[in-house]
N, C-alpha and C positions, 0 to 999 in steps of 0.2 A: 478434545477434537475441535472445538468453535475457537478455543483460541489459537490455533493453527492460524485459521483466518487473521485474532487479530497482531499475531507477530509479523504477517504478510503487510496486513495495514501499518503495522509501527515502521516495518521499513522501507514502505514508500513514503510514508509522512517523514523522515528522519532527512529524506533529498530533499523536500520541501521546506523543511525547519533551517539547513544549512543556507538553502539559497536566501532566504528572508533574513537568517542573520547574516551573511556574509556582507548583503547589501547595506548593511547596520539599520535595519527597520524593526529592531527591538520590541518596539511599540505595538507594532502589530503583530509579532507573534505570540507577546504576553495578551492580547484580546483575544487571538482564536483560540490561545489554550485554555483561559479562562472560558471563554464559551464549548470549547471541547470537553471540556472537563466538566463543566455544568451538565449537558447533556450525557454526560458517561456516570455520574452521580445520580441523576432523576433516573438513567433507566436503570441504572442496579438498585436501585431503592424500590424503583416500583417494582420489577421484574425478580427479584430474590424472593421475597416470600411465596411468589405463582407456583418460581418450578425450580428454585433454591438452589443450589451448585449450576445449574445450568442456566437458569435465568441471571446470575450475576457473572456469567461467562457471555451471554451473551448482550447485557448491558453494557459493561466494558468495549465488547465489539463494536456495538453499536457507536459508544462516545467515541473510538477511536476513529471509526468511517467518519464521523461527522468532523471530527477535530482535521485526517485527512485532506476530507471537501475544501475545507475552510485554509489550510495554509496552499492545497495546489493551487486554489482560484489566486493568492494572491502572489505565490511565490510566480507562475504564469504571469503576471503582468510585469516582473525584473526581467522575465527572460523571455523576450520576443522572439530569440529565434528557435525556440522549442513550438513543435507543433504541438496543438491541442485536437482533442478528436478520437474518432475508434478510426481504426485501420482494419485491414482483412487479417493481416499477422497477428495482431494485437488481438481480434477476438479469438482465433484460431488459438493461439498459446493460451489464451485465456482461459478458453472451454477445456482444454485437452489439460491444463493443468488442475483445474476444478475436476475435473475427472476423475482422474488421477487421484488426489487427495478422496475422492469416492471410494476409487477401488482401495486403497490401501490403508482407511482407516482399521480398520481389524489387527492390520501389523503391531507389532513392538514401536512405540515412539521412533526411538533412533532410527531402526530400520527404514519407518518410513518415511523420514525427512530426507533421507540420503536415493533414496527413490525418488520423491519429488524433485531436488536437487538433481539429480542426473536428467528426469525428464524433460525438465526445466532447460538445463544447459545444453542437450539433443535438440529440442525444438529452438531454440535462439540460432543452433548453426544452422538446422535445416530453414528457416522461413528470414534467413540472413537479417535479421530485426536491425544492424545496424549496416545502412544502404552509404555507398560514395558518398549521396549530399549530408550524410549525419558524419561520415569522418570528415568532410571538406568544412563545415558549422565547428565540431570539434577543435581541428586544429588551428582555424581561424581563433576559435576561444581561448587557446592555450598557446598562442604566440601573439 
């Protein structure tokens, strides 16, 4: 179940890691993986013997938040016209998908990623996450 969490973390880090390569900054994304990975190393080493399957599930988590932190702060600084920040949408989907993966831990795997998934893409239409000025940025990007 923690790493629920960190498949969520790999695929927000995965848009990060593209934008940093695409801009050809190589460089810097072999530094934060190296230091993402140092940190996901120290915490499963220290944390597996405390609480053993669980503690090297949630090491892993850990290095991968931190490897995340470490490519948005930079992949953000290629892409000026992404905003940074919490929004009201943002924490709303946030919380009610956290939730969610609350209430549904007890499920069958499968079952309950496809619950998450459905919740997920309900709230994206309801709280319209992508606003005119994000398709008007968009299409500006793409022509």
């Amino acid at each position: 179940q923690v790493l629920f969490l960190y498949v969520g973390l790999t695929l927000l880090n995965s848009i990060a890691v593209c934008t940093i390569v695409a801009t050809k900054n190589e460089g810097a994304y072999a530094r934060r993986m190296i230091a993402g990975s140092a940190v996901l190393a120290i915490a499963v080493i220290v944390l597996t013997p405390f609480f053993g399957i669980f503690g090297a599930a949630v090491g892993a988590t850990v290095g991968e938040g931190v490897t995340l932190v470490l490519m948005a702060k930079k992949a953000m600084s290629f892409q000026p016209l992404v905003r940074s920040g919490l929004t009201w949408r943002g924490v709303l989907v946030l919380t009610l998908v956290l939730l969610t993966g609350w209430f549904v831990r007890t499920l069958p795997v499968l079952a309950a990623v496809v619950v998450h998934l459905g919740v997920w893409g309900i709230l994206m239409m309801l709280t319209q996450v992508v606003d005119a000025n994000d398709r008007a940025r968009l299409r500006a990007l793409l022509l």
